[in-house]
DRENDO-1510 file (C-alpha; in Angstrom, 1 decimal, always signed):
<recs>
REC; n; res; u; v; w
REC; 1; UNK; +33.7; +64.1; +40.4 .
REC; 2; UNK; +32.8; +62.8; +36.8 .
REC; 3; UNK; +36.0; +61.9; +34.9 .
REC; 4; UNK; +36.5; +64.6; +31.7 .
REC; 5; UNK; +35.4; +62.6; +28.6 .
REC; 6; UNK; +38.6; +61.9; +26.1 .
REC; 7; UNK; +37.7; +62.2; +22.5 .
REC; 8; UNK; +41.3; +61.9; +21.4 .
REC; 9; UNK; +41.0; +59.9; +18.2 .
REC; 10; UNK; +37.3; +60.8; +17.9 .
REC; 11; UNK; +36.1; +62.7; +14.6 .
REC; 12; UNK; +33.0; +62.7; +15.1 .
REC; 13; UNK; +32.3; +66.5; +15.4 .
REC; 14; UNK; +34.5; +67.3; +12.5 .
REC; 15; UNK; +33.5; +64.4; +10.1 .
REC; 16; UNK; +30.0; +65.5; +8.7 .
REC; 17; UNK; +29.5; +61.8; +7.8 .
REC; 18; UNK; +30.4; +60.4; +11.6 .
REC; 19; UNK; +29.1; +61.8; +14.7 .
REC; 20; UNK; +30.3; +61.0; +18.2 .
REC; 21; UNK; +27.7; +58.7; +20.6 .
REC; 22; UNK; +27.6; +58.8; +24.5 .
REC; 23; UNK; +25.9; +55.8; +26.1 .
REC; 24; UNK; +25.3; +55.6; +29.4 .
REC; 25; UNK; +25.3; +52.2; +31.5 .
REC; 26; UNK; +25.7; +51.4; +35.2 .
REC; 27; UNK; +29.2; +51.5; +36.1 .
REC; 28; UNK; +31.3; +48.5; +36.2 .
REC; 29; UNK; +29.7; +47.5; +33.3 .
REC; 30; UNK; +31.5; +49.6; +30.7 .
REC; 31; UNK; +33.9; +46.8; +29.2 .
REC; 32; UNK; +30.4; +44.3; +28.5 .
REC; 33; UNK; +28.5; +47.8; +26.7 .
REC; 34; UNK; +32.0; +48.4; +24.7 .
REC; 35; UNK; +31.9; +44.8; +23.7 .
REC; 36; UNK; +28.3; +44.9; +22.7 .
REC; 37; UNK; +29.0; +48.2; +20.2 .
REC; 38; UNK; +31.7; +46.5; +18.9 .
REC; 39; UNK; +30.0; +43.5; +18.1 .
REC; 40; UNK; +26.2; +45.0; +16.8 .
REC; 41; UNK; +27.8; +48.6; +15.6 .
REC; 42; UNK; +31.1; +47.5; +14.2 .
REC; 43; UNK; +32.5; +51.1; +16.4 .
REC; 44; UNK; +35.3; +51.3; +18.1 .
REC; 45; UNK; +34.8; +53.2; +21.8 .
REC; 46; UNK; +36.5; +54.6; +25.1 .
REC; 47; UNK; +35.3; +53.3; +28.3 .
REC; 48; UNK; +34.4; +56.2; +31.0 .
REC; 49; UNK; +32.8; +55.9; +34.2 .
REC; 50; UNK; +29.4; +54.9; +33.7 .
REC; 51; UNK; +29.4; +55.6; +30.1 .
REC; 52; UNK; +30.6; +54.5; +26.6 .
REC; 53; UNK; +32.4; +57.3; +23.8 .
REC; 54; UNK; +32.0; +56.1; +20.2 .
REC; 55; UNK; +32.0; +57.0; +16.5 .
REC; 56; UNK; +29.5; +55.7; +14.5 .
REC; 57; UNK; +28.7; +56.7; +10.7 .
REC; 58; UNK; +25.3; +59.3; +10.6 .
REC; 59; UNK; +22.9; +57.1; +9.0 .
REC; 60; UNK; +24.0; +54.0; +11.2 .
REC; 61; UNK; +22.8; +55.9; +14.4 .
REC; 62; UNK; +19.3; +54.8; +14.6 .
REC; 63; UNK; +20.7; +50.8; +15.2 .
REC; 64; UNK; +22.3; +52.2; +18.8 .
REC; 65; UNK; +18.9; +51.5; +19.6 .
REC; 66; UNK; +19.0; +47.8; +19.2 .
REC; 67; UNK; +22.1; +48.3; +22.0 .
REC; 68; UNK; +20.7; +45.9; +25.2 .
REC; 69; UNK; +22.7; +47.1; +27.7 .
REC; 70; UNK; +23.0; +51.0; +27.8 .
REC; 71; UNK; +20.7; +52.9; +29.5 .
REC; 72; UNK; +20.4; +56.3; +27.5 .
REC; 73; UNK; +22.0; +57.9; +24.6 .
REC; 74; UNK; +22.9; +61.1; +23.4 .
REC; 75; UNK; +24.7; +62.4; +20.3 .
REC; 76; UNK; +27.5; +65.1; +21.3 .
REC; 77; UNK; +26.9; +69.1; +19.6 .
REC; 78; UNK; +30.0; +70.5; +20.6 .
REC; 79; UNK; +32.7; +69.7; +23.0 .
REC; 80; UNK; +35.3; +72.1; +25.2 .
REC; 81; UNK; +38.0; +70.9; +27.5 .
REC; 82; UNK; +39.5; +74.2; +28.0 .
REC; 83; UNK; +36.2; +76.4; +29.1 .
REC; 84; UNK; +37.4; +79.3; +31.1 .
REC; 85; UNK; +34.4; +80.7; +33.2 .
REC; 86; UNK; +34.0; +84.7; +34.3 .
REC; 87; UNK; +34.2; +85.7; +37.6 .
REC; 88; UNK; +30.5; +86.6; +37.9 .
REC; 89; UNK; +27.4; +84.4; +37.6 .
REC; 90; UNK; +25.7; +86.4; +35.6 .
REC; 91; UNK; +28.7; +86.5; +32.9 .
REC; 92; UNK; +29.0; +82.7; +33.6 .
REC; 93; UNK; +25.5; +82.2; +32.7 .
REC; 94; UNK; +25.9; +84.4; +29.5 .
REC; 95; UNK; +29.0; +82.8; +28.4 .
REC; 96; UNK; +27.7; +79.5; +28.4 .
REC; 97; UNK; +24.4; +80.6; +26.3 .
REC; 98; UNK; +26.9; +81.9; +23.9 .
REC; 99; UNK; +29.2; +78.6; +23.6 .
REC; 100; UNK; +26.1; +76.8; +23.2 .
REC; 101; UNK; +24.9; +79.4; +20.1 .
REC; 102; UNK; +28.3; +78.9; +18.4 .
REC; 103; UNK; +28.0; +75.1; +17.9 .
REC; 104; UNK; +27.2; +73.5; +14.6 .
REC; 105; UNK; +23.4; +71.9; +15.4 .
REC; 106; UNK; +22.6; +70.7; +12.3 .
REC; 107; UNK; +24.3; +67.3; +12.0 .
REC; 108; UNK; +22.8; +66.7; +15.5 .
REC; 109; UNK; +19.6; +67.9; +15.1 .
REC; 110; UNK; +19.1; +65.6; +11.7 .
REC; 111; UNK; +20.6; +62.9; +13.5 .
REC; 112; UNK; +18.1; +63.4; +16.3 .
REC; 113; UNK; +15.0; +64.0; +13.6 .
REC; 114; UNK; +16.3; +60.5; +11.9 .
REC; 115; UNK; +16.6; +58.4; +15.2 .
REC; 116; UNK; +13.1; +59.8; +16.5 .
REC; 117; UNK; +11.3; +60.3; +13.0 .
REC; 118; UNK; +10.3; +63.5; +13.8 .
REC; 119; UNK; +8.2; +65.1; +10.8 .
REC; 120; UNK; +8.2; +68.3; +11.6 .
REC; 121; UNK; +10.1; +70.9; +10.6 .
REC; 122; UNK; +13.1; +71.0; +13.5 .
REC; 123; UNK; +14.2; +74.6; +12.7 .
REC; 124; UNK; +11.7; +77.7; +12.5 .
REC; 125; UNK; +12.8; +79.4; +9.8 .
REC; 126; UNK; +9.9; +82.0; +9.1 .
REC; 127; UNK; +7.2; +83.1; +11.3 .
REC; 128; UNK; +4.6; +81.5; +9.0 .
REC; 129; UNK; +5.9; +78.1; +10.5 .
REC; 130; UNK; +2.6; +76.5; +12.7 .
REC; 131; UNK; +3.8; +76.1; +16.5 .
REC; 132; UNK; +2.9; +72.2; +15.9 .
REC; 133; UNK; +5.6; +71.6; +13.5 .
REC; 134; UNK; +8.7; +72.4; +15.5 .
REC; 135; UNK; +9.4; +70.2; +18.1 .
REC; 136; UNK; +8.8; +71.0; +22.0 .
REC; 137; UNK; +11.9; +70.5; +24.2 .
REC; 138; UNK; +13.2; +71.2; +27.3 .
REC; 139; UNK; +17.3; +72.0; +28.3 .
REC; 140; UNK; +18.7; +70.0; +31.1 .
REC; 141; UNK; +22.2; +71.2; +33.3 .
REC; 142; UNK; +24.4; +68.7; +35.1 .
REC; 143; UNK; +27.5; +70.0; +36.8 .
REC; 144; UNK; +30.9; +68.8; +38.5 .
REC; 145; UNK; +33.1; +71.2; +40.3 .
REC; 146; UNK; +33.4; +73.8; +42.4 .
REC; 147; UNK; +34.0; +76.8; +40.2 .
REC; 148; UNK; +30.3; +77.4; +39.0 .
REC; 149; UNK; +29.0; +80.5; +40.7 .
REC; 150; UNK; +25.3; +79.1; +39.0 .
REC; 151; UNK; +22.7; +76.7; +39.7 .
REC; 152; UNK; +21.9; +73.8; +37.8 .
REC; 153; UNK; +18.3; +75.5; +37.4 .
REC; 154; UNK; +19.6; +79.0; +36.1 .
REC; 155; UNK; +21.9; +77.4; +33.6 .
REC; 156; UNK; +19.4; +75.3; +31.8 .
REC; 157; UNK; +17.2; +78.9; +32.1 .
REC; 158; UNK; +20.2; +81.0; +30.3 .
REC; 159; UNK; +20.9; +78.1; +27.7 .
REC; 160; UNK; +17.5; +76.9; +27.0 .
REC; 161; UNK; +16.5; +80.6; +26.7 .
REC; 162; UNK; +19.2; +81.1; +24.2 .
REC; 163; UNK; +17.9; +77.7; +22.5 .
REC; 164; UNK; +14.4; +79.0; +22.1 .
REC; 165; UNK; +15.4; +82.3; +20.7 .
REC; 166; UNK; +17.6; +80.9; +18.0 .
REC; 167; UNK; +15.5; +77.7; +16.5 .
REC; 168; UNK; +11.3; +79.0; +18.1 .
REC; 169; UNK; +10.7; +75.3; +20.0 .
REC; 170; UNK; +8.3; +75.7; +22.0 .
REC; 171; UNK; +9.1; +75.1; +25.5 .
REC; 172; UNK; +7.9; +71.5; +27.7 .
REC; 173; UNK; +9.1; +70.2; +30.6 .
REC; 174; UNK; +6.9; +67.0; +30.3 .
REC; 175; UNK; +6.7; +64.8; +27.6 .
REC; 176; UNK; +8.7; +66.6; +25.4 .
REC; 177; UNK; +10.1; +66.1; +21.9 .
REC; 178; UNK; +13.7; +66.7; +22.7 .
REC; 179; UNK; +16.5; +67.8; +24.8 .
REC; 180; UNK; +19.5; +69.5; +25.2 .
REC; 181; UNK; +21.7; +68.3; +28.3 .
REC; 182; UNK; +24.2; +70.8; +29.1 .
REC; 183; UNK; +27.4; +69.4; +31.3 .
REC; 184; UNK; +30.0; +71.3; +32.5 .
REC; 185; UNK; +33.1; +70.6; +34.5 .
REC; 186; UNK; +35.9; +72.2; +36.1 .
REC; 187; UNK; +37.5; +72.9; +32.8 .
REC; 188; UNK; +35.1; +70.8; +30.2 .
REC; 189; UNK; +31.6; +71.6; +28.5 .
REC; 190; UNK; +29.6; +69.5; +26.2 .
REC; 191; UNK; +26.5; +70.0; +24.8 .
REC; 192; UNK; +24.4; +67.0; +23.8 .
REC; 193; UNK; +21.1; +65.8; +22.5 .
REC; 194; UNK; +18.9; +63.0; +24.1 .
REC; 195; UNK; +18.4; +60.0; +21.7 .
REC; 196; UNK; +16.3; +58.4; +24.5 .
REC; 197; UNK; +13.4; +60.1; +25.8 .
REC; 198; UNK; +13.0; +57.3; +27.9 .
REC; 199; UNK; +15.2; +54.8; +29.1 .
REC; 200; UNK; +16.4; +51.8; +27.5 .
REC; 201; UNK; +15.5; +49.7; +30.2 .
REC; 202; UNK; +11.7; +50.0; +30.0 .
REC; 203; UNK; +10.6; +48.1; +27.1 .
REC; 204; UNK; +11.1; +44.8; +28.5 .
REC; 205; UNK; +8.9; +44.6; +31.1 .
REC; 206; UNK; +5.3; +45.6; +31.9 .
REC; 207; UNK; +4.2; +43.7; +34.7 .
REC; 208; UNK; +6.1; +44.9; +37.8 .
REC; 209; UNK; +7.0; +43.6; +41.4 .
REC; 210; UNK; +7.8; +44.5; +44.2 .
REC; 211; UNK; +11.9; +43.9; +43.3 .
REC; 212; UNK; +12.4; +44.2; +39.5 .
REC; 213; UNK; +16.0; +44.1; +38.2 .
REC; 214; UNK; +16.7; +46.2; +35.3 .
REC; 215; UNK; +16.5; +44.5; +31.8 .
REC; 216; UNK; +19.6; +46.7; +30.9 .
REC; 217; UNK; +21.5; +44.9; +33.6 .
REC; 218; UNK; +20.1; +41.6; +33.2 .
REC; 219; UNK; +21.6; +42.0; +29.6 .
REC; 220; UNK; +24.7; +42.5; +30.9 .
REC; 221; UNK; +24.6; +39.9; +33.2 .
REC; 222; UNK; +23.3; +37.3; +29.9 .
REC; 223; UNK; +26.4; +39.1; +28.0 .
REC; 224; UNK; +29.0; +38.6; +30.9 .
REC; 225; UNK; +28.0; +34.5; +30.9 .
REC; 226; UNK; +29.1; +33.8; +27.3 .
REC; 227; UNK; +25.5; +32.0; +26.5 .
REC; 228; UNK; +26.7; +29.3; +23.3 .
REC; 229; UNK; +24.0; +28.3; +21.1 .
REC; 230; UNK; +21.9; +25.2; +22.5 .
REC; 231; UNK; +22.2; +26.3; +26.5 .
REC; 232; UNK; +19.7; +26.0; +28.6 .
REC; 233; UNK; +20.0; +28.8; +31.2 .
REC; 234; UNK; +18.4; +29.1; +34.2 .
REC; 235; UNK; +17.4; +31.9; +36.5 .
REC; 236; UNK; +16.1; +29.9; +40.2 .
REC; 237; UNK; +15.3; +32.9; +41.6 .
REC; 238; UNK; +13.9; +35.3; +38.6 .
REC; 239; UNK; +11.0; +37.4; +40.3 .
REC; 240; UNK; +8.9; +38.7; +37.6 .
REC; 241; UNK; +11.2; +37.1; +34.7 .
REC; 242; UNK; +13.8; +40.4; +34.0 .
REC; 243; UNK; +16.8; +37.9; +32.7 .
REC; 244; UNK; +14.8; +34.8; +31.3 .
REC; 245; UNK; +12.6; +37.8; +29.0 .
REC; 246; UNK; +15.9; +40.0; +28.3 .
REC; 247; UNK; +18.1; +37.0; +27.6 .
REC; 248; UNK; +15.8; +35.5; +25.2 .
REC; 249; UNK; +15.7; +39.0; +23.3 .
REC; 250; UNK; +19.7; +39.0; +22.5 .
REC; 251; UNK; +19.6; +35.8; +20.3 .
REC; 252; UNK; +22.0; +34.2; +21.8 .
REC; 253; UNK; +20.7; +30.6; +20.7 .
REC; 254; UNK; +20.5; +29.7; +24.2 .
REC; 255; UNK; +16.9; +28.7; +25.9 .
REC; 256; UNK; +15.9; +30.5; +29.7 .
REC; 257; UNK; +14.2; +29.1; +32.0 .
REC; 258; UNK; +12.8; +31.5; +35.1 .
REC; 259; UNK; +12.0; +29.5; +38.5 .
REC; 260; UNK; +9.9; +31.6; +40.9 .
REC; 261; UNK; +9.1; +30.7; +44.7 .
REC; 262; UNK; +5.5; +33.9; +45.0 .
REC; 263; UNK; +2.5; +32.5; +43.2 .
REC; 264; UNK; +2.4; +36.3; +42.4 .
REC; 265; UNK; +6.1; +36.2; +40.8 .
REC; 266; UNK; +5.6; +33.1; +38.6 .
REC; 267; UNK; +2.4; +34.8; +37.2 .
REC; 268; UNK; +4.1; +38.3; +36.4 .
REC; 269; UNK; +6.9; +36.3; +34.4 .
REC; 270; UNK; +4.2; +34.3; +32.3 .
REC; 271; UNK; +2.2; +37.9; +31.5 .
REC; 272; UNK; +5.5; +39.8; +30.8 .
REC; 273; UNK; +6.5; +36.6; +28.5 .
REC; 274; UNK; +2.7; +37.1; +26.5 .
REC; 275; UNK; +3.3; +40.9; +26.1 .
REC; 276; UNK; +6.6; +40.8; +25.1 .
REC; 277; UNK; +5.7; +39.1; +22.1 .
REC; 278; UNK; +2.9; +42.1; +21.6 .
REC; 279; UNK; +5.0; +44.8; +22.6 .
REC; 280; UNK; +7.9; +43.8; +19.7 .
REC; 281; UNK; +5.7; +42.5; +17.0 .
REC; 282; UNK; +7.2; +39.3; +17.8 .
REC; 283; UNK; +6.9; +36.5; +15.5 .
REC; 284; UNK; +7.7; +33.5; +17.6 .
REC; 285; UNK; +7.3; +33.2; +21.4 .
REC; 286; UNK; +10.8; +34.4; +23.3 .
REC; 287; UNK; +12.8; +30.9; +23.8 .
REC; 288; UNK; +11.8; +31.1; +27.4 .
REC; 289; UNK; +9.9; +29.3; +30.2 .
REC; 290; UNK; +8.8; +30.2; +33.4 .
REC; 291; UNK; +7.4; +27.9; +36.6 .
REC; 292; UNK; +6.7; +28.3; +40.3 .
REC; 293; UNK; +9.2; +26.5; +42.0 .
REC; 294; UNK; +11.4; +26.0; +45.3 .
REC; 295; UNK; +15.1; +26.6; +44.4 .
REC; 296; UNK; +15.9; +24.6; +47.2 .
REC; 297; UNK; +13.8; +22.0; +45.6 .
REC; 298; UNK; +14.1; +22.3; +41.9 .
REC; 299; UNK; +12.5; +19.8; +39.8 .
REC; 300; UNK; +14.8; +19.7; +36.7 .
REC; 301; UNK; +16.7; +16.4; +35.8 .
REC; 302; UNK; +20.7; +16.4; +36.6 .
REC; 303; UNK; +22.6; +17.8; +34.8 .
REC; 304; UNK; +20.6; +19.5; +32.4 .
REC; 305; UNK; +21.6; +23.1; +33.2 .
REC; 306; UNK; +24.4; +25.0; +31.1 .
REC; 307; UNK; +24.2; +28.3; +32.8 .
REC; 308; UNK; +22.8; +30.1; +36.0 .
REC; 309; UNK; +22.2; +33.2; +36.1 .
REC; 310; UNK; +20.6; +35.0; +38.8 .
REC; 311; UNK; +20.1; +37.9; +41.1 .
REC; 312; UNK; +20.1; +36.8; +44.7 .
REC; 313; UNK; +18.2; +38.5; +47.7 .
REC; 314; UNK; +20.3; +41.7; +48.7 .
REC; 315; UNK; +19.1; +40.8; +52.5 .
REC; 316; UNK; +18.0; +44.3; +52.7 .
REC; 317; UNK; +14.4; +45.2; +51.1 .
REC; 318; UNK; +13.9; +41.0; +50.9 .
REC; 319; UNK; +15.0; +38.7; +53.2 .
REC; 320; UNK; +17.8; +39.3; +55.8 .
REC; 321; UNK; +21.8; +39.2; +55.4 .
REC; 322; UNK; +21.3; +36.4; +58.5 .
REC; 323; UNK; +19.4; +34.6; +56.4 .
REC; 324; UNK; +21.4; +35.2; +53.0 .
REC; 325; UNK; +24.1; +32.9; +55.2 .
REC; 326; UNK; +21.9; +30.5; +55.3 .
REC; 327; UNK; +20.5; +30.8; +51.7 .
REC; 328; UNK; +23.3; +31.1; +49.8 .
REC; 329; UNK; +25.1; +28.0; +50.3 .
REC; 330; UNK; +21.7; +25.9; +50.3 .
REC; 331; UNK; +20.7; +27.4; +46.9 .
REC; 332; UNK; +24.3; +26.6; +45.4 .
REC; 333; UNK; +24.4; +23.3; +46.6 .
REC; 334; UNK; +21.2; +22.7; +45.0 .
REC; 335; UNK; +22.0; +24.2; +42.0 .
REC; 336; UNK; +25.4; +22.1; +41.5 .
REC; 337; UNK; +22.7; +19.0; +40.9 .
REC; 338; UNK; +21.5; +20.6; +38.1 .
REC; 339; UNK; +24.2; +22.0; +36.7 .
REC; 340; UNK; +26.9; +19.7; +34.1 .
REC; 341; UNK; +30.3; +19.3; +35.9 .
REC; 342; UNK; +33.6; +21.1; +34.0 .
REC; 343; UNK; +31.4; +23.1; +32.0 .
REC; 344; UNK; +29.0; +24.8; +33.8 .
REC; 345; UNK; +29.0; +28.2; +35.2 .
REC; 346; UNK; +27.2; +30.6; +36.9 .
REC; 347; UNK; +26.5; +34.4; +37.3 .
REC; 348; UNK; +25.4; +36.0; +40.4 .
REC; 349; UNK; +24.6; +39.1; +41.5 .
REC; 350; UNK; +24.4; +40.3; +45.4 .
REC; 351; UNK; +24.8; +43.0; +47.2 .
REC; 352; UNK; +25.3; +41.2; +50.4 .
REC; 353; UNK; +29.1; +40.4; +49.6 .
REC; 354; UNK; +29.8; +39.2; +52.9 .
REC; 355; UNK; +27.3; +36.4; +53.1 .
REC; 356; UNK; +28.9; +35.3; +49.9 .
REC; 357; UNK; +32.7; +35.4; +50.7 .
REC; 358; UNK; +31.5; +32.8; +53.7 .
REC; 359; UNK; +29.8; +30.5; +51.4 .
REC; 360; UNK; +33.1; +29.8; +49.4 .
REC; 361; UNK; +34.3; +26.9; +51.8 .
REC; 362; UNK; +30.8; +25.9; +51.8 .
REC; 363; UNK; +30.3; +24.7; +48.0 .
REC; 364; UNK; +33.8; +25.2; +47.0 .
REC; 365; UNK; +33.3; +21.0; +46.4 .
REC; 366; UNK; +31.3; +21.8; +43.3 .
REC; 367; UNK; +31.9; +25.3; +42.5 .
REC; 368; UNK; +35.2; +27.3; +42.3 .
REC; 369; UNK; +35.5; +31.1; +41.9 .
REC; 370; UNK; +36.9; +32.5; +38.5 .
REC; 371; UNK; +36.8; +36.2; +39.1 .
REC; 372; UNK; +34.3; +38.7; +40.7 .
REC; 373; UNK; +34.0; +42.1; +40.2 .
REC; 374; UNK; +31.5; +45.5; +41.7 .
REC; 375; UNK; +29.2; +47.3; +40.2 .
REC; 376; UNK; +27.0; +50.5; +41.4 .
REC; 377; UNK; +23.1; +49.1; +41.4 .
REC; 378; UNK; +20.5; +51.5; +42.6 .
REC; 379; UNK; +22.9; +53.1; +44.5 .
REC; 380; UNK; +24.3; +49.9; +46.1 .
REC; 381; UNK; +27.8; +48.7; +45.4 .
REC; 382; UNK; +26.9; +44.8; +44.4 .
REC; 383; UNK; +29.5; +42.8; +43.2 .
REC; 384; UNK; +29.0; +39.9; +40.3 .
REC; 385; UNK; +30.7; +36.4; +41.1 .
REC; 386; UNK; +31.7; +33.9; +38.0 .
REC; 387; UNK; +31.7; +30.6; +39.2 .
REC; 388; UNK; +32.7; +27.6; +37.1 .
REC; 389; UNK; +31.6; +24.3; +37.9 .
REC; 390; UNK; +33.9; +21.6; +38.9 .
REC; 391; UNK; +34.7; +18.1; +37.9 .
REC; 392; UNK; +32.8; +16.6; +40.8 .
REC; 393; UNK; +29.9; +14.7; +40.6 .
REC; 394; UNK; +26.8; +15.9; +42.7 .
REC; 395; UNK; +26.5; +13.4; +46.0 .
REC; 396; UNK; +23.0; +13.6; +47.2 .
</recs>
């Protein structure tokens, strides 16, 4: 069950000049999103599972979009933690149409208008109003708990329904201008309104592969490795280029290189590294490199590698978990040439956890463990490894 959000402190929907911000981000990685809004917002916020609460001043809200590792956000309407429900569905139904009638839209609504620069006219207030210049929208209904005598379905047909009748959108549930997300709880309600339409992680990438890491975690995988100006960082395993492109978007001073074993894969990361620039109106190239290479083999000089950070075969959709025992250590091992002694470090990311935990007495001559911790990926429970590099000397 979701945990209840707790916007103790939070003035957001009683301060006309502050509204409240969820942002959503896969869990385990709440402390590196928190971070990120601190440092690019200035906010202070309240971790949750899989999500991020914050205040942040009106006018402000349209730089949460420049946020690198958060999936979606949503500005909060109206907030309950003591919703008490009817006994029948049909009054349940009705009851939450009219909490959702009562709340104050407008801050939200011109919030919403100022993040998407929307130019119509967001409420119909005479019939003379074309249908073109109110926005289309659609109301979505996520529920935890078992006290809801109501589908999912027939709560975002009583509440959108209510919706319609008060502002006249006109209904869409494709490509839409907006929507309403309705969640409800045991005891809690919230209504919201989507700032994304689409998720965060899409604009990084537009030549996919058959195993493409999210940009929004690969930020948080760039974030979690404390990138210093002048680093070279290397990913020797980076597919189609996900953390080499994201990393060289957070200007982080640091330069990523991407090494790729598929002909196919080497050639995605060099196309994704031309469009990028396209995509964002970029004025320089992204501070990024990409190659086809053997990571077993690489062809870099010693010691000229600040960081690695990569996402390693899961074993399950590529390669095997009999081979990741095999794998793992060779790839470390090789890495540890490249990588400076004392100060290097480097980020991994596996799902196959138990490959990993035998590798330890396998490179733990050049690489010692500094923490580790899980994450829920696709579903998967992967787990992130810090390593730092030790004092020793690489022995070919």
């Amino acid at each position: 069950m979701a945990e209840p959000l707790n916007l103790d402190g939070f003035r957001g929907l009683v301060d006309d000049k502050l509204c409240t911000i969820e942002a959503s981000c896969n869990t385990g990685f709440e402390f590196l999103v928190l971070e990120e809004v601190k440092e690019i917002l200035g906010c202070e916020g309240r971790c949750h599972r899989g999500r991020v609460i914050f205040d942040i001043n009106t006018e402000d809200v349209p730089k949460t979009l420049k946020l690198r590792t958060v999936n979606n956000l949503w500005v909060l309407v109206g907030h309950t933690g003591k919703f008490s429900y009817p006994a029948e569905s049909e009054d349940q139904l009705i009851s939450l149409a009219d909490y959702a009638e009562s709340l104050p839209w407008d801050k939200a609504l011109q919030v919403w208008k100022d993040v998407m620069k929307f130019k119509g006219t967001v409420i119909k207030e005479d019939k003379d109003t074309k249908v073109d210049d109110v926005p289309s929208f659609r109301c979505s209904c996520y529920r935890t708990g078992s006290n809801h005598k109501f589908k999912s379905s027939e709560a975002q047909i009583s509440v959108g329904g209510r919706i319609h009748d008060i502002f006249g959108w006109n209904v869409k549930m494709k490509d839409y201008d907006l929507e309403v997300v309705m969640n409800c709880d045991i005891d809690q309600v919230y209504v919201t309104i989507a700032l994304t339409n689409k998720a965060l992680f899409n604009r990084t990438l537009s030549h996919l592969g058959f195993l493409c890491l999210k940009p929004t975690v690969c930020a948080c995988l760039v974030r979690f490795a404390k990138i210093e100006p002048g680093d070279v960082v290397l990913d020797p395993m980076c597919g189609g280029g996900s953390i080499p492109l994201e990393g060289s978007q957070m200007n982080t001073g640091g330069y990523f290189i991407g090494g790729e074993i598929s002909a196919g894969g080497a050639e995605r990361s060099r196309k994704n590294q031309t469009d990028i620039s396209t995509l964002h109106g970029l004025s320089k190239v992204p501070l990024m490199d990409a190659m086809q290479w053997d990571a077993l083999h690489p062809c870099l000089r010693d010691n000229s590698v600040d960081v690695i950070i990569s996402d390693l075969p899961f074993g399950k959709r590529s390669g095997s978990k009999a081979d990741n025992r095999v794998l793992y250590p060779r790839t470390m091992n090789a890495m540890a040439r490249l990588v400076r002694p004392s100060t290097g470090r480097a980020v991994l990311l596996t799902q196959d956890k138990t490959s990993m935990f035998k590798t330890f007495g396998k490179i733990q001559k050049y690489w010692k463990l500094n923490r580790y911790f899980g994450i829920n990926i696709g579903g998967l429970h992967g787990l992130i490894f810090l390593f730092n590099r030790t004092q020793q000397n690489f022995e070919s």
